[in-house]
C-alpha positions in Angstrom: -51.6 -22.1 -40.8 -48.8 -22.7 -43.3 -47.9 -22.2 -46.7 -51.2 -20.7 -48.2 -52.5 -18.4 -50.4 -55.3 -16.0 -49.6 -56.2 -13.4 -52.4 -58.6 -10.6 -52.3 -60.1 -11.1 -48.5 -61.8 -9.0 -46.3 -59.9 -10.4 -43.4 -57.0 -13.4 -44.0 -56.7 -14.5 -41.1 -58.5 -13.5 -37.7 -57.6 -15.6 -34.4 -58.9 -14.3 -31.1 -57.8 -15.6 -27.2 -55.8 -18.5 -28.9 -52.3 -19.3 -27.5 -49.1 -20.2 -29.7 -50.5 -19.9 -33.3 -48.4 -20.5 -35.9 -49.1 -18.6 -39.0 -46.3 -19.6 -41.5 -44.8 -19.1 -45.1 -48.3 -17.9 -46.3 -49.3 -15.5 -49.4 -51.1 -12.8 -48.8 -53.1 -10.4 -51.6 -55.3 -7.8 -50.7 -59.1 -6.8 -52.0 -58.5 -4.5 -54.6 -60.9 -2.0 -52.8 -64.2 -3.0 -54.6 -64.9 -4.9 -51.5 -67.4 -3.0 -48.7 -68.6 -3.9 -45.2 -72.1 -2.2 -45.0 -72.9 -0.6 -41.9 -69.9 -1.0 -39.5 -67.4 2.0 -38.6 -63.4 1.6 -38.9 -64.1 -2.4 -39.8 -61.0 -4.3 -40.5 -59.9 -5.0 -44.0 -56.4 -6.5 -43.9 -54.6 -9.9 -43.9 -53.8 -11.0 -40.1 -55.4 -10.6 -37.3 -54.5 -11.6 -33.5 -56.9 -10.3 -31.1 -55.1 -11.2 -27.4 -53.5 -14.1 -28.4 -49.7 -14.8 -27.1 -47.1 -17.4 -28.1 -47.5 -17.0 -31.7 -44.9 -17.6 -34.4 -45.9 -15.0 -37.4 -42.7 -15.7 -39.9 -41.8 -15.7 -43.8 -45.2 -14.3 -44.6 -45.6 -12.2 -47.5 -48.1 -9.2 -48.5 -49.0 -7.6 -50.9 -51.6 -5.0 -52.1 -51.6 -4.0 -55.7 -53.9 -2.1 -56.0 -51.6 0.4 -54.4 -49.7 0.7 -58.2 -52.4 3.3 -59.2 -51.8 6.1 -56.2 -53.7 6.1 -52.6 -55.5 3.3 -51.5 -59.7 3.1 -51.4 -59.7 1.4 -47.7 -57.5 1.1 -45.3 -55.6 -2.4 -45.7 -53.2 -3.4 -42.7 -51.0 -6.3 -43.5 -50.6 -7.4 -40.0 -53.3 -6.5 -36.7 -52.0 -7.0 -32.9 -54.2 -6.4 -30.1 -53.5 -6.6 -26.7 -51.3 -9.9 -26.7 -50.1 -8.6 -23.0 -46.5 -8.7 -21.4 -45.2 -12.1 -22.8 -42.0 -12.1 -24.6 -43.6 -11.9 -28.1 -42.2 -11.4 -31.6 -43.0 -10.6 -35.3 -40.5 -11.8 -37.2 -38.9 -11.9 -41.2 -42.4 -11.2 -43.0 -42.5 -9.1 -46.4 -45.2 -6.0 -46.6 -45.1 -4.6 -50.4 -47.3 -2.0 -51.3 -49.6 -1.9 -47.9 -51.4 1.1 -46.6 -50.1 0.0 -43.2 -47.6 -3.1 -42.9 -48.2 -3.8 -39.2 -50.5 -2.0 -36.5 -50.1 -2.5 -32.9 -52.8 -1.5 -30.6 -53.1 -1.5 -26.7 -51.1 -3.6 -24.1 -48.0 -5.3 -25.7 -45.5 -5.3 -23.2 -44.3 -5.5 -19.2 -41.9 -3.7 -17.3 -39.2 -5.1 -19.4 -40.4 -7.3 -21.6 -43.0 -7.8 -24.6 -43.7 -7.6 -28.2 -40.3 -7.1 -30.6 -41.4 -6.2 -34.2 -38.0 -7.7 -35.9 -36.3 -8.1 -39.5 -39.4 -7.6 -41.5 -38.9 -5.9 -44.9 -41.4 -3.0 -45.9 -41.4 -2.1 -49.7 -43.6 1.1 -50.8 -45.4 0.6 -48.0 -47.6 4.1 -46.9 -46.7 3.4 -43.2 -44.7 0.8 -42.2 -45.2 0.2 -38.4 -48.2 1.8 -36.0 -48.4 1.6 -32.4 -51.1 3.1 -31.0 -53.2 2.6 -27.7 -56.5 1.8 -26.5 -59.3 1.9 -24.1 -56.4 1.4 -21.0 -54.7 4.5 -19.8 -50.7 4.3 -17.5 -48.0 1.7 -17.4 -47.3 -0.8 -20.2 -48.9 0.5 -23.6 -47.1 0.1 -26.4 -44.2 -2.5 -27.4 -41.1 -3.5 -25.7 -39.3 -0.7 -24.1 -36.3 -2.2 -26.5 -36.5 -3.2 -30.4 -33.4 -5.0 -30.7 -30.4 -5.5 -28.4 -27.1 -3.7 -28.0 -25.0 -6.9 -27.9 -22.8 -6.9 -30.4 -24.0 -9.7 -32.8 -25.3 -9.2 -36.2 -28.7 -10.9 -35.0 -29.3 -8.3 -32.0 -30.1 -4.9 -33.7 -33.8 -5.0 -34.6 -33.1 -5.8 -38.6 -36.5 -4.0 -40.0 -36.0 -2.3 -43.9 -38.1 0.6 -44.3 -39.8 2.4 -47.2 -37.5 4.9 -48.5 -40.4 7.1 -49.1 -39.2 9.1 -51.8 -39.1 6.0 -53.9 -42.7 5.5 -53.3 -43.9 7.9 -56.4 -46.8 8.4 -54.6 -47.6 12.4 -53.8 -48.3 12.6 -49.9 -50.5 16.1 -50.5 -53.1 14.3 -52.6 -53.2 11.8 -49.9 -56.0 11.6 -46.8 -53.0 8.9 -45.4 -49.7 10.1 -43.7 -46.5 8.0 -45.0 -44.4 6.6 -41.8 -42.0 4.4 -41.4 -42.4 4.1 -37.9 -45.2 5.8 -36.0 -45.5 5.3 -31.9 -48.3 7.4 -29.9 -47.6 5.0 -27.0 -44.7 4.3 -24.4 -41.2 5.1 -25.4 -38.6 2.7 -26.6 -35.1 2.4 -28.3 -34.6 1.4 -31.8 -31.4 0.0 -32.2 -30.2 -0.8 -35.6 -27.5 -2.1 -38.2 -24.6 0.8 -39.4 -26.6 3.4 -41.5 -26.2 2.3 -45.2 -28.5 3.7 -48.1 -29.3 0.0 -49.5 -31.8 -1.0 -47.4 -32.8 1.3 -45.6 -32.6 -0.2 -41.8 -33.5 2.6 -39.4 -36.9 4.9 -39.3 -35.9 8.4 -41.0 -35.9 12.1 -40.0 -39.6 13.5 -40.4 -40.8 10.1 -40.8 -41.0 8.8 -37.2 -42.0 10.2 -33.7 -38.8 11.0 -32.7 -40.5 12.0 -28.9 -41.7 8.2 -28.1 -38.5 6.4 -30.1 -35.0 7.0 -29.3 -32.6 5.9 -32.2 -29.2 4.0 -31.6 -26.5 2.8 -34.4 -24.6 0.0 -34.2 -21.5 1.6 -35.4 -19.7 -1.6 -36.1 -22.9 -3.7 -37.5 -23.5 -4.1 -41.2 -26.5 -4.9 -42.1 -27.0 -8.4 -44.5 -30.4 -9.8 -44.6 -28.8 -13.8 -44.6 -26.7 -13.0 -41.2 -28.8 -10.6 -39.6 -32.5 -12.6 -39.9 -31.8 -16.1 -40.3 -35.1 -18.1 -40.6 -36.3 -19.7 -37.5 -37.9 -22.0 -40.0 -36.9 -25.4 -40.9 -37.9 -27.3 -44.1 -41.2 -25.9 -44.2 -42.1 -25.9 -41.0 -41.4 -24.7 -37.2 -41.1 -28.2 -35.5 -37.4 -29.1 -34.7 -36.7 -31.7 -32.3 -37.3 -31.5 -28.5 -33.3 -31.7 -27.6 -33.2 -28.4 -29.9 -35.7 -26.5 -28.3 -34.5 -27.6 -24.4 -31.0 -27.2 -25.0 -31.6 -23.2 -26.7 -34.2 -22.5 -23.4 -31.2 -24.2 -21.1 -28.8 -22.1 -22.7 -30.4 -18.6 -22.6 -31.1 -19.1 -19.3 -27.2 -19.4 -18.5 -26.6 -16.5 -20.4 -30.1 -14.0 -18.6 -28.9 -15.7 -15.1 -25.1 -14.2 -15.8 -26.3 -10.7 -17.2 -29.1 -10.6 -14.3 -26.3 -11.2 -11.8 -24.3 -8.4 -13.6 -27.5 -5.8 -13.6 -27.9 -6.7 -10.3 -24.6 -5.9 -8.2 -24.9 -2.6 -10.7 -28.2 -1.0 -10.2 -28.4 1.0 -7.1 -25.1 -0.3 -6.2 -26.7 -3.9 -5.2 -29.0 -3.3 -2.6 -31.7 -0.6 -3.9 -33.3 -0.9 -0.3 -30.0 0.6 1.4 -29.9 3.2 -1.0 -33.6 4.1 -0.6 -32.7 4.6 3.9 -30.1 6.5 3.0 -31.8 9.0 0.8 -35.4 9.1 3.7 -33.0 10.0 6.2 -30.2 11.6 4.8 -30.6 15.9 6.1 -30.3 18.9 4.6 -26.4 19.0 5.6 -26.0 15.6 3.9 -27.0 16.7 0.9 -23.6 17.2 -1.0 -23.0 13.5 0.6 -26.4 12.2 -0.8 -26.2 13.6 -4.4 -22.2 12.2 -4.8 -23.2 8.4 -3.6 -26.2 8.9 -6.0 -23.6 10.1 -8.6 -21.4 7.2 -8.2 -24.3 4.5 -8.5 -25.0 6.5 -12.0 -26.0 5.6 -14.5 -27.3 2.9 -12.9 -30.1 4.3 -10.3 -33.8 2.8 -11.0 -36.7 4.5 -11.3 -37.8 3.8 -7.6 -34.3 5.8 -6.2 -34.6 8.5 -8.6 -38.3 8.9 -7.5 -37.2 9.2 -4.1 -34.8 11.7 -4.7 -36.6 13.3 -7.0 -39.5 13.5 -3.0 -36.8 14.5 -1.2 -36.9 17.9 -1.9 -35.7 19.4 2.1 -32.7 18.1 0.6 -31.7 17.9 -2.9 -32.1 20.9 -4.7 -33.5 21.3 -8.2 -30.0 21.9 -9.6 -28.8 18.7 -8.0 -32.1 16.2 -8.7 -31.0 17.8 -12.4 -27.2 16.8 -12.0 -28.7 13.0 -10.5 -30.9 12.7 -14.0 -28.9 14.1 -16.4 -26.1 11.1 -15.0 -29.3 8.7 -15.6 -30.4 9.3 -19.0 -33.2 6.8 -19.0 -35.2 9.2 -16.8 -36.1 11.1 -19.2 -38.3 8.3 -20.8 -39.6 7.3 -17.8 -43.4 9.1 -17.6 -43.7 8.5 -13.9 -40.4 9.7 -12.9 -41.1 13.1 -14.9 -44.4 13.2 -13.0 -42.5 13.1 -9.7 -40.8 16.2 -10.8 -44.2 17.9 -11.6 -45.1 17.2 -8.1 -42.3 19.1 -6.7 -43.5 21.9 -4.3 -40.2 24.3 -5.8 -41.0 24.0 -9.7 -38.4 22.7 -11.6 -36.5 25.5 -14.3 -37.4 25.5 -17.2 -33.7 25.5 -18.6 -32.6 22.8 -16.0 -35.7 20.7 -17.3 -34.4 21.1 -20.5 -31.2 19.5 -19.7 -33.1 16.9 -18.3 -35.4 16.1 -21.3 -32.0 15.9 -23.7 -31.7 12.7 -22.2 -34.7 11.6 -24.4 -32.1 11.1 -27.0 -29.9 9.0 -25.4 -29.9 5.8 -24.4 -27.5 5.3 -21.3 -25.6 1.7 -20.1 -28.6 0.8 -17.6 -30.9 0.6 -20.8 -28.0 -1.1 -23.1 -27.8 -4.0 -20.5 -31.1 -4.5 -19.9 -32.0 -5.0 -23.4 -29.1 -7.6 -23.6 -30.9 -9.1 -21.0 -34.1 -9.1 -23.4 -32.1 -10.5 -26.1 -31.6 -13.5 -24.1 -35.1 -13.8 -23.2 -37.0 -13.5 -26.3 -34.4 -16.9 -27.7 -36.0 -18.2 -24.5 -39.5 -17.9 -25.5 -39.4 -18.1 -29.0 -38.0 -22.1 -28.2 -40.5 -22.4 -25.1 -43.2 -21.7 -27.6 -41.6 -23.7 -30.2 -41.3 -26.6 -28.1 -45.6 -26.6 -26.6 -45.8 -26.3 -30.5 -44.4 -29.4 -31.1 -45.7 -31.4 -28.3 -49.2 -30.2 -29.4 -48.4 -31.6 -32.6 -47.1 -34.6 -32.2 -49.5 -37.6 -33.1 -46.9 -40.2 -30.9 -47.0 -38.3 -27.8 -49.4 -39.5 -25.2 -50.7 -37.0 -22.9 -49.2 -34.0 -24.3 -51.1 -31.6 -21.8 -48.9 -33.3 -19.2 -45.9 -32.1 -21.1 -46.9 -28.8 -21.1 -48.6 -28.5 -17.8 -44.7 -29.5 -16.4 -43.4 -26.9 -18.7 -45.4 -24.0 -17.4 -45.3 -25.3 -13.5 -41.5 -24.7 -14.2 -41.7 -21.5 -15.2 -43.2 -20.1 -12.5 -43.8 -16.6 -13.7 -47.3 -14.8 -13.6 -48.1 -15.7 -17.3 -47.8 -18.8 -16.9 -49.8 -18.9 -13.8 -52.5 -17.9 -16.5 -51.4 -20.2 -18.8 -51.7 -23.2 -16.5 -55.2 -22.0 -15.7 -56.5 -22.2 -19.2 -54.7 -25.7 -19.6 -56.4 -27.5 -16.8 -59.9 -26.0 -18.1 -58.9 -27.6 -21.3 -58.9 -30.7 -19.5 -62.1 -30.2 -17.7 -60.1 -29.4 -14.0 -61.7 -26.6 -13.5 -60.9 -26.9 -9.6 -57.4 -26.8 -10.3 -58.1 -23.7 -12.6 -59.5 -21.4 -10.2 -57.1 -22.7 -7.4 -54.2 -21.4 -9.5 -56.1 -17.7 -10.6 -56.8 -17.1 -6.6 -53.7 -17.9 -5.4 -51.9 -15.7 -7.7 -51.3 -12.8 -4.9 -49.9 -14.6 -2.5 -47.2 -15.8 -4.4 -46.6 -12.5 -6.8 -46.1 -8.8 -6.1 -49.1 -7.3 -8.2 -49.3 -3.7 -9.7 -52.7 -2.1 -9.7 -53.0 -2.9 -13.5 -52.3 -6.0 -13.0 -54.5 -6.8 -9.7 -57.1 -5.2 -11.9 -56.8 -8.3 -14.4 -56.5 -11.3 -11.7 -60.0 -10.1 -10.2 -61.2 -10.5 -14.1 -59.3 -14.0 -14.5 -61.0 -15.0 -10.7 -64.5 -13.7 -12.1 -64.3 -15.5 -15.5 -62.7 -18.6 -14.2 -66.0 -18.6 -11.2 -68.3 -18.2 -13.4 -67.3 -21.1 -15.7 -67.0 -23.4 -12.2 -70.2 -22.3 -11.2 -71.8 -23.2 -14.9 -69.9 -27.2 -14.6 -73.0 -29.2 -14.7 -72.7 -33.2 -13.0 -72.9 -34.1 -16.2 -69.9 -32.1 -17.5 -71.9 -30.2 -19.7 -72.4 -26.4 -19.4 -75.4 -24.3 -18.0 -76.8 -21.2 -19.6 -75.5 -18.1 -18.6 -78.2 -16.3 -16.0 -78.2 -12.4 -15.9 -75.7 -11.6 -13.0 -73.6 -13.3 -15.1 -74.2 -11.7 -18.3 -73.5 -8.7 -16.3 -70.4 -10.0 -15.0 -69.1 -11.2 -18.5 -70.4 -7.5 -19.7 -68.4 -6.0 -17.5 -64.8 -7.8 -18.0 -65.5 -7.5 -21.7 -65.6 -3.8 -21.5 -62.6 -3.3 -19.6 -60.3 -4.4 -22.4 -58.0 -6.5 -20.3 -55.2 -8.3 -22.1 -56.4 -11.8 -23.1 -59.1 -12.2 -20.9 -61.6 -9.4 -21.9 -61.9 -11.8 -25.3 -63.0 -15.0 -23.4 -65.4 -13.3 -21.9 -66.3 -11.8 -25.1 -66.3 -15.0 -26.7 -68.7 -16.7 -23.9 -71.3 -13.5 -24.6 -70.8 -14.6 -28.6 -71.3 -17.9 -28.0 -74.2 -17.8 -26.0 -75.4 -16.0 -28.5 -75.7 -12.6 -26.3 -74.3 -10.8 -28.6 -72.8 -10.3 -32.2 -69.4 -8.6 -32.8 -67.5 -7.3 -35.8 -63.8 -6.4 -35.1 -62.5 -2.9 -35.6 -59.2 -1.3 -35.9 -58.4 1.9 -33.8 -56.3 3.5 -37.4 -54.8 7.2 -36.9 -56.7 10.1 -37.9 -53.9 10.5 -40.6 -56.1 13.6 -42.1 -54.4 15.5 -38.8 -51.4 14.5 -39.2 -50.4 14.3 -42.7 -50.8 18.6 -42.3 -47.3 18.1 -40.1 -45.3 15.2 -41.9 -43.4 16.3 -45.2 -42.7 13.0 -46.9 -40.5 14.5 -49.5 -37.1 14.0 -49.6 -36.2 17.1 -52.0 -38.7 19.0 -50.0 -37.9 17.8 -46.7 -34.5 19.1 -47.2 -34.8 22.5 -48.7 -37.8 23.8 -45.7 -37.4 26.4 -43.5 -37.9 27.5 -40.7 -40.4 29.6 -39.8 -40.8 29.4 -36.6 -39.2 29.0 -33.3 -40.4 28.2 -29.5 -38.8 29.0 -26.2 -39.0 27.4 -23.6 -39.2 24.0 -24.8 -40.0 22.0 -23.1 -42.6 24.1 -20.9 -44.9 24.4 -17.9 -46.9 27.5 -17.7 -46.3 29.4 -21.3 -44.4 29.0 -24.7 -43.5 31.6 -26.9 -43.4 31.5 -30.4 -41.1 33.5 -32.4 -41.8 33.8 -36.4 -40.1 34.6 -38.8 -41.8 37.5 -40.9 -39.7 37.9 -43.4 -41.7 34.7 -44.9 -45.5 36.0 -43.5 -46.1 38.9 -45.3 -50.0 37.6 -44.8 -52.3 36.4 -41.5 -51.1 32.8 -40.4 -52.9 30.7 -38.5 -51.1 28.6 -35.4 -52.7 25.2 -34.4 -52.1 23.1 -31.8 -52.7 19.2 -32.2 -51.9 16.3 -29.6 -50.4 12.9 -30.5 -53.3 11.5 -31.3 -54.0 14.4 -34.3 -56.6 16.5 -32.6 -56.7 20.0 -32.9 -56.5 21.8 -29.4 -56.9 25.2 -30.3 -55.9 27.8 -33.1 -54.4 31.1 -32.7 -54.9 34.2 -35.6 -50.9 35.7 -36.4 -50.9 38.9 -38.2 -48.2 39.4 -40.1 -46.2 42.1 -38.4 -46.2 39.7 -34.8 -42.7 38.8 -34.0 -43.3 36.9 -30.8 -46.5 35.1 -29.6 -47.0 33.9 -25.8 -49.3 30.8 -25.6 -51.0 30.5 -22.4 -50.2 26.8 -22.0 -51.9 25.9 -18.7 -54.7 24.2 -20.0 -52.9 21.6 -21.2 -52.4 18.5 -19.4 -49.0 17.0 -19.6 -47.8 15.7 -22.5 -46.5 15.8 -26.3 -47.9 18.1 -28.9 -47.2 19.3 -32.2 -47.7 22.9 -33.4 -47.9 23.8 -37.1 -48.4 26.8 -38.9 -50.4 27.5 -41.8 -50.4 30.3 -44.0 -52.6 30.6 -47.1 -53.7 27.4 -46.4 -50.0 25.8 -47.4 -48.1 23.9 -44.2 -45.0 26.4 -43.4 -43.4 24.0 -40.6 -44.4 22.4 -37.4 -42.7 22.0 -34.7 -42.9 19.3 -31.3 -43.5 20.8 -28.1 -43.3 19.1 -24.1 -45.4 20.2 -21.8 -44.7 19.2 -18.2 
């Protein structure tokens, strides 16, 4: 879709299980709120859509909502909707969002191990919230966006390149609001922000108070200046995405020179080059080798993965708690790592509470393992972005004969696991559905699968079965009979990236059932009590309250300040995704409060205080 205009709609655009869209140069102005959708709960009212669909090129788009001008908005409007487009290298890339209630959400599985979506160089304007990520029905590994936003290389182009909202500017009072004003709100997996050299003019990095600093970690460029022309230049040419084959080839052949040399690099550096050495040593290294087992591991820093600090982390007849602390604090990255921390939960000698704190300050910083592998991601998102440029173009081009041949070679030569899935889809397109399902059950012997992901190839063989077993002689389809209604039921329901939505779509199209779309939007009525969007006011609070340890197992405790609570206050509890937990009654002459925290399951939670029904402060807490 390029180049159009699309004023007052319920939904713009909405494209579900479709790969490589290209949604292009289009205008965007949202209902003025006198639109309503009877009977549905959270429905979606916004501009774009893209319900597990990968490959797509969103660019140059612009949105706007005026009715915004007036104060809050009636509904909720999102500018931009992603849903589950899985662990493909994907991007969203130089749109405008003016006076949106959300600019872009992000909801459920957008990323790998390494890879995944990069929200990049888009320019928010008086926006309420800029960016939300936020998950879904899946719970572990791989919710969220890509682990990095932006690259450490130092080239203009690397550092993410987003403007925010400078919310101050907005004119719009945040108390009078049910909506919380972000710039950049994440309630899923961690990742770094890296951006341009702080300037006031735009405003090119998330600000204090206005993003969860517990899930992003923020790093500068110090010697990048942000300039829209240099630092976003259009991957659009005369109108339109299509560029010539040669282009495309020769920017995939040459950021594959330049992953190949940095993979080499990470490589001979992590775990010193042979991770399964290091892993003997540490099984059968003795409690008199321990001095000698924490200095190698100290000499491989800060380049240890997550699978040697995990097993040093087990070997606890060994390494102490001070010297697993000594081994993480030299690896920084652990401290973003959920599984790793988990490991330290399980250790049978609890870790300290002080030593965990020195392990958590890592949260903040982002160490040389992380800055090279998001150089590495650099590299790889050019890759794809000319990969899906150049199916794009073949797809497209009228002379071509055959063009499924084309990309059918292209995705052979890949040979990665999404574009085992890819392939799959391609010879269904062409009615091979043989060669379909030969490709979805072969899948494990070729790849090393994670439970997540052996999850999803069992949907992929059930779909991909149930379609061979409906191929008529005649090449036409049978109805569906009720085991596989039930099967279709059940893939649908487990919200699996892409393929929950073809099997959604074959219940839809069979006409099983009817669906409306929702959005999963943040209870912002929770948080807004916690987020002070007020620059004047931001700066002037105090604080009234303290807590110690921090982060915690067993118990917190809270010390106030009552020189400011000469009345009852009341202390509530909330978790990330703005419920309340529980709510403890202060009198006013309590100086220190202990809160049982054992009932708690791991995790991130914000506690605020109230007194006289005003918000005195909040303040983030870790439990572990």
């Amino acid at each position: 879709m390029h180049e159009s205009v699309f004023y007052k709609c319920i939904a713009g655009i909405y494209i579900s299980g479709f790969n490589q869209p290209e949604i292009l140069l289009n205008e965007f102005y949202s209902s003025n709120g006198s639109v309503t959708i009877q009977g549905l709960e959270d429905p979606f009212y916004g501009d774009i859509y893209l319900d597990e669909c990968t490959g797509y090129h969103v660019e140059g788009n612009k949105f706007s909502c005026q009715y915004m001008y007036g104060g809050a908005p009636l509904i909720t409007d999102i500018g931009i909707y992603i849903k589950d487009s899985g662990s493909d290298d994907n991007e969203i890339y130089n749109n405008e969002f003016e006076d949106m209630e959300a600019g872009i959400v992000i909801e459920g599985i957008n990323k790998g191990e390494t890879t995944g979506l990069c929200v990049k160089c888009n320019d928010f304007e008086t926006c309420m919230n800029d960016i939300i990520v936020v998950p879904n029905a899946w719970e572990g590994t791989y919710i969220g966006i890509r682990a990095t936003q932006g690259s450490s290389r130092n080239d203009v182009t690397a550092p993410a390149g987003n403007t925010f909202t400078t919310h101050s500017a907005a004119g719009v009072d945040n108390g009078s609001s049910s909506k919380s004003w972000w710039n950049y709100l994440n309630y899923c997996d961690d990742f770094i922000y890296y951006h341009h050299l702080k300037d006031e003019d735009p405003l090119t990095y998330p600000t204090e108070d206005n993003y969860t600093d517990s899930t992003i970690t923020l790093y500068e460029q110090y010697t990048l200046v942000y300039s829209k022309s240099t630092a976003c230049p259009s991957g659009i040419s005369s109108g339109s995405s299509l560029k010539s084959f040669t282009d495309f080839v020769t920017t995939m052949n040459n950021a594959q020179s330049e992953i190949e040399l940095l993979q080499d690099q990470y490589d001979n550096y992590v775990d010193g080059g042979n991770t399964d050495e290091m892993i003997v040593d540490i099984l059968t290294s003795m409690p008199d080798n321990a001095m000698a087992i924490r200095q190698q591991l100290l000499n491989e820093s800060p380049y240890l993965s997550d699978t040697t600090l995990k097993q040093a982390i087990a070997k606890e007849n060994v390494l102490p708690n001070v010297m697993v602390r000594d081994i993480l604090v030299a690896n920084p990255q652990s401290a973003k790592r959920n599984y790793v921390l988990e490991e330290i939960n399980n250790r049978f000698d609890p870790m300290p509470d002080y030593l965990m704190a020195e392990i958590m300050a890592g949260e903040e910083v982002v160490g040389a393992k992380e800055n090279l592998e998001s150089q590495i991601e650099f590299w790889r998102n050019i890759k794809q972005r000319a990969f899906n440029g150049l199916i794009c173009q073949w797809m497209n081009d009228t002379n071509l004969i055959n063009p499924i041949d084309s990309v059918l070679s292209l995705y052979n030569s890949e040979n990665t696991l999404e574009s085992q899935y890819r392939l799959a889809f391609c010879y269904l397109d062409i009615n091979n559905i043989t060669e379909a399902v030969n490709k979805i059950t072969s899948i494990p012997q070729n790849y090393s699968l994670s439970n997540m992901e052996t999850a999803i190839q069992g949907a992929y063989i059930d779909y991909f079965t149930i379609i061979q077993n409906r191929f008529s002689t005649n090449g036409c389809m049978t109805p569906l009979d009720s085991s596989q209604i039930a099967s279709l039921f059940q893939i649908m329901e487990a919200e699996y990236p892409i393929i929950s939505v073809y099997a959604r779509g074959t219940l839809i199209k069979e006409g099983v059932i009817d669906f409306n779309e929702k959005v999963n939007f943040p209870d912002n009525t929770a948080l807004q009590n916690f987020f002070i969007n007020n620059d004047e006011e931001r700066n002037s609070r105090k604080n009234y309250f303290d807590i110690y340890p921090n982060p915690a197992s067993y118990y917190t405790i809270v010390y106030l300040n009552t020189d400011e609570l000469n009345t009852t206050s009341v202390l509530k509890i909330f978790d990330m995704n703005g419920r309340m937990l529980n709510s403890y009654i202060l009198n006013s002459i309590e100086t220190e409060v202990i809160l049982d925290l054992d009932y708690l399951p791991n995790g991130v939670y914000n506690l605020i205080l109230i007194n006289q029904g005003r918000v005195l402060d909040f303040q983030r807490m870790i439990k572990f």
